[in-house]
C-alpha positions in Angstrom: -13.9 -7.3 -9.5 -11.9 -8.1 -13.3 -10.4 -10.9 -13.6 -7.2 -11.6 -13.0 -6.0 -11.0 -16.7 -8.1 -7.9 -17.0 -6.3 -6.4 -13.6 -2.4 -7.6 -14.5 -3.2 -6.0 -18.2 -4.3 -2.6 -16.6 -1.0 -0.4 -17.0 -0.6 -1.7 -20.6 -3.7 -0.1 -21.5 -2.0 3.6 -21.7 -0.4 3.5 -24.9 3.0 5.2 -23.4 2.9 2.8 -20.5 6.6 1.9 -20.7 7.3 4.9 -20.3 5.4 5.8 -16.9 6.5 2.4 -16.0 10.2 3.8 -16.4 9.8 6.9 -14.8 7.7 5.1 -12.0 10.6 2.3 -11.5 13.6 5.1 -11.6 11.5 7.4 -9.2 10.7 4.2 -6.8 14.9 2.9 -6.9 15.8 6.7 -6.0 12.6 6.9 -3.1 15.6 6.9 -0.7 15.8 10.6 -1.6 12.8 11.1 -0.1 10.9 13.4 -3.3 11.0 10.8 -5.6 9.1 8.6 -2.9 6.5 11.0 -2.7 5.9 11.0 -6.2 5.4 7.5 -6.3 2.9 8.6 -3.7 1.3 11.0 -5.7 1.0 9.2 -8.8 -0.9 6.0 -6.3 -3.2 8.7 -5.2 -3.8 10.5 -8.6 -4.0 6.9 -11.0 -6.8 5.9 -7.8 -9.1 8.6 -8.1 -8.8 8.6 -12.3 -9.8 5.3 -11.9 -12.5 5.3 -9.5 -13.6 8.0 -11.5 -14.2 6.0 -14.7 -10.6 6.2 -16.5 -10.1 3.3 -18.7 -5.9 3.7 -18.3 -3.4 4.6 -16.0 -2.6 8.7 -15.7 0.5 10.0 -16.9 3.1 11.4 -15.4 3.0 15.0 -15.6 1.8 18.4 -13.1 4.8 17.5 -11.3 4.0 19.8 -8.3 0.5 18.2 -7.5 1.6 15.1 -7.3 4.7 16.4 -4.7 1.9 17.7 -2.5 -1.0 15.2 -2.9 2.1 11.9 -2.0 3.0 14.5 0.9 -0.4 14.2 2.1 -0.6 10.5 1.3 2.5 9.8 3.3 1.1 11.3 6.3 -1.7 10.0 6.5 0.2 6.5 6.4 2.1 7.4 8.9 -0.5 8.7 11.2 -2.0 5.6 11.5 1.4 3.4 11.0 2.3 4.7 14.8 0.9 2.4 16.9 2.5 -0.2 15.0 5.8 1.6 15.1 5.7 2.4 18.8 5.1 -0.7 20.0 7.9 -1.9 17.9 10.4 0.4 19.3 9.1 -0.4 23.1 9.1 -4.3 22.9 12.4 -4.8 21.1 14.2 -1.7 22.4 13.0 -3.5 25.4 14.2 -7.1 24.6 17.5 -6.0 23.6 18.1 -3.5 27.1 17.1 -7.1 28.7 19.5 -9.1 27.0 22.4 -6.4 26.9 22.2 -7.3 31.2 24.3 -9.9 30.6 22.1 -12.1 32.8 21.2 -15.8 31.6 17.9 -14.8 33.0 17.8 -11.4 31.2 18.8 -13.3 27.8 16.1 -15.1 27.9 13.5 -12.6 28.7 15.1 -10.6 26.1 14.9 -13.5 24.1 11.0 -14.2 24.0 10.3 -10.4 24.0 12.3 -9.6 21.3 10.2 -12.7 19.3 6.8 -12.0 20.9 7.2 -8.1 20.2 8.3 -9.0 16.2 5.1 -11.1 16.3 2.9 -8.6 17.8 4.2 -5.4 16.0 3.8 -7.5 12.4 0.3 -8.0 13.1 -0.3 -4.6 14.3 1.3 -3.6 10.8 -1.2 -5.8 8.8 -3.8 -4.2 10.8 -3.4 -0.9 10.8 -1.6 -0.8 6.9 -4.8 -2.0 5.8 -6.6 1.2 7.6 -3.9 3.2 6.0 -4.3 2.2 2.7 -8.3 2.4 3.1 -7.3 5.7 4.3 -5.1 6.8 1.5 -7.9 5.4 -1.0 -10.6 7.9 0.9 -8.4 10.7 0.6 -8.0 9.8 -3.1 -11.0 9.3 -4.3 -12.5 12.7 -2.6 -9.3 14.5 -2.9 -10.0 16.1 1.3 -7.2 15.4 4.0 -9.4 15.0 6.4 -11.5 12.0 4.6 -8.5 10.5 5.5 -9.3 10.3 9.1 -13.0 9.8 8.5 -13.7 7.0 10.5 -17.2 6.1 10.2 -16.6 5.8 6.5 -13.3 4.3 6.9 -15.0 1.1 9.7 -17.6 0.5 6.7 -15.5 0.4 4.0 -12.5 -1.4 5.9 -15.1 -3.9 7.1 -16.9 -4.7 3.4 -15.9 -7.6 1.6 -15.8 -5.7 -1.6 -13.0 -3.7 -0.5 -11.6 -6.6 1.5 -11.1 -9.2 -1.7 -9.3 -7.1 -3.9 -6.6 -5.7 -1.1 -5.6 -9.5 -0.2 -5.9 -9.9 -4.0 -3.0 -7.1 -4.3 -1.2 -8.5 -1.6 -1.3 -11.8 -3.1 0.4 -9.7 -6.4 2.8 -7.9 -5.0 4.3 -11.2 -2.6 4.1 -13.1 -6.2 5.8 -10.5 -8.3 8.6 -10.5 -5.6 8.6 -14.3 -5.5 9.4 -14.0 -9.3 12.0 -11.2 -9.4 13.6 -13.0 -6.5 14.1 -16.1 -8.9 17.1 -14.3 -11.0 18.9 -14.5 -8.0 19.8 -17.9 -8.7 21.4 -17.0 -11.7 25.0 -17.4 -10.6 27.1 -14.1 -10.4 24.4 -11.8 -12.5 21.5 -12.6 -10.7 21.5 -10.8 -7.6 22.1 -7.5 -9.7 19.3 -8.1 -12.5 16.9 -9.0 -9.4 17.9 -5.5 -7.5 17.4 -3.8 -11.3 14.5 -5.1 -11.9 12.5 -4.9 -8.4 11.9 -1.4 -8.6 9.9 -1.1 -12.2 7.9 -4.4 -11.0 7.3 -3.1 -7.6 5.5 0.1 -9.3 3.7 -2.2 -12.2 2.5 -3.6 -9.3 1.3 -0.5 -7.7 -0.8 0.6 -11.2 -1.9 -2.7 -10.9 -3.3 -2.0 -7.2 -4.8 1.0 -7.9 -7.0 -0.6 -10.5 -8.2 -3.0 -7.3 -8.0 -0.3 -4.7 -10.6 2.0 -7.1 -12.7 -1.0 -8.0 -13.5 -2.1 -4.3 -13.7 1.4 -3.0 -16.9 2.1 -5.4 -18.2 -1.7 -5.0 -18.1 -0.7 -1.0 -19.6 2.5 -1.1 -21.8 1.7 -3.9 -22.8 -0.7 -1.5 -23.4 1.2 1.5 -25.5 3.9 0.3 -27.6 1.1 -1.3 -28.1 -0.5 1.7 -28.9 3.0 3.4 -31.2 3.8 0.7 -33.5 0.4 0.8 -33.3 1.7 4.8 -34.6 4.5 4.0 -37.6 3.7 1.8 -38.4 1.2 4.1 -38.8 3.5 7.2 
């Protein structure tokens, strides 16, 4: 993996990265729109297969319409596998809240410690399974097939190799710092709150050029890795 510098430098290496930062941020703030969210998707998938492919800077924004249908195809796959996590979301607390709408001191606190034991449960389940989805995502990326999406014996090796492991806490540890940062305008008094909400959206998506340049790195590290080990299996038999 780069270091730290190397990895937070990334975007900056396109000459015109301010400008795919901009169109990244505007397209992220308007996701609720639902295209513009699965451009963002697209871009993810097309700047992680450039990269795993050798590209020394992030893509550009431009063939509009394949990065529409590659996001689409992204965003499916996440939410395939973000299910479970939503189900048993929607059974716990839809259950902890029936429990406490009873009206019963008993019921209240049933409702009570369900409703906190199913948040609990359901965030783990989110960790869990969002880091399958993004190795997921990654898979589909970097061979450009839907179904590598849901191939699962590469998908266990990869998800379980440290050299894809290390640089998706890495990102994590990014993207919860970059918010952490952003979230410090809001202390500015009056101004704040609406320079934080401005500027979440273009740092959100610097972070997610950043992530690609992990993502891409510890994809080929894991996989590099595995058809090493295969091959020394191999030659030994």
């Amino acid at each position: 993996m780069e270091s730290i510098e190397e990895t937070l430098t990334y975007p900056m290496e396109d000459d015109d990265w301010t400008v795919t930062v901009l169109i990244g941020g505007v397209l992220s703030l308007l996701s609720f729109l639902i295209v513009p969210g699965f451009l963002v998707y697209g871009y993810l998938v097309r700047a992680v297969r450039e990269r795993a492919d050798g590209a020394t800077q992030p893509p550009a924004f431009e063939d509009w319409g394949e990065l529409l249908v590659d996001g689409v195809k992204a965003w499916v796959i996440g939410l395939v596998y973000m299910l479970v996590p939503l189900i048993v979301f929607g059974v716990t607390v839809g259950g902890s809240l029936f429990a406490m709408a009873t009206g019963t001191r008993a019921g209240a606190g049933a409702g009570l410690a369900g409703l906190l034991g199913g948040l609990a449960i359901s965030f783990v389940l989110s960790l869990v399974f969002g880091y399958v989805a993004t190795a997921a995502i990654i898979h589909f990326a970097c061979t450009g097939e839907l179904g590598a999406g849901f191939d699962f014996g590469t998908l266990r090796k990869l998800a379980l190799s440290p050299e894809y492991a290390t640089p998706w806490l890495v990102s994590i540890a990014l993207f919860i710092a970059a918010n952490v940062v952003v979230n410090l305008f809001n202390v500015i008094p009056f101004i704040g709150s609406l320079i934080a909400a401005v500027l979440s959206p273009f740092a959100s998506f610097y972070m997610v050029v950043v992530a690609t340049d992990l993502w891409a790195g510890g994809y080929n590290a894991a996989l590099d890795e595995r058809e090493e080990s295969e091959s020394v299996g191999t030659a030994t038999v």
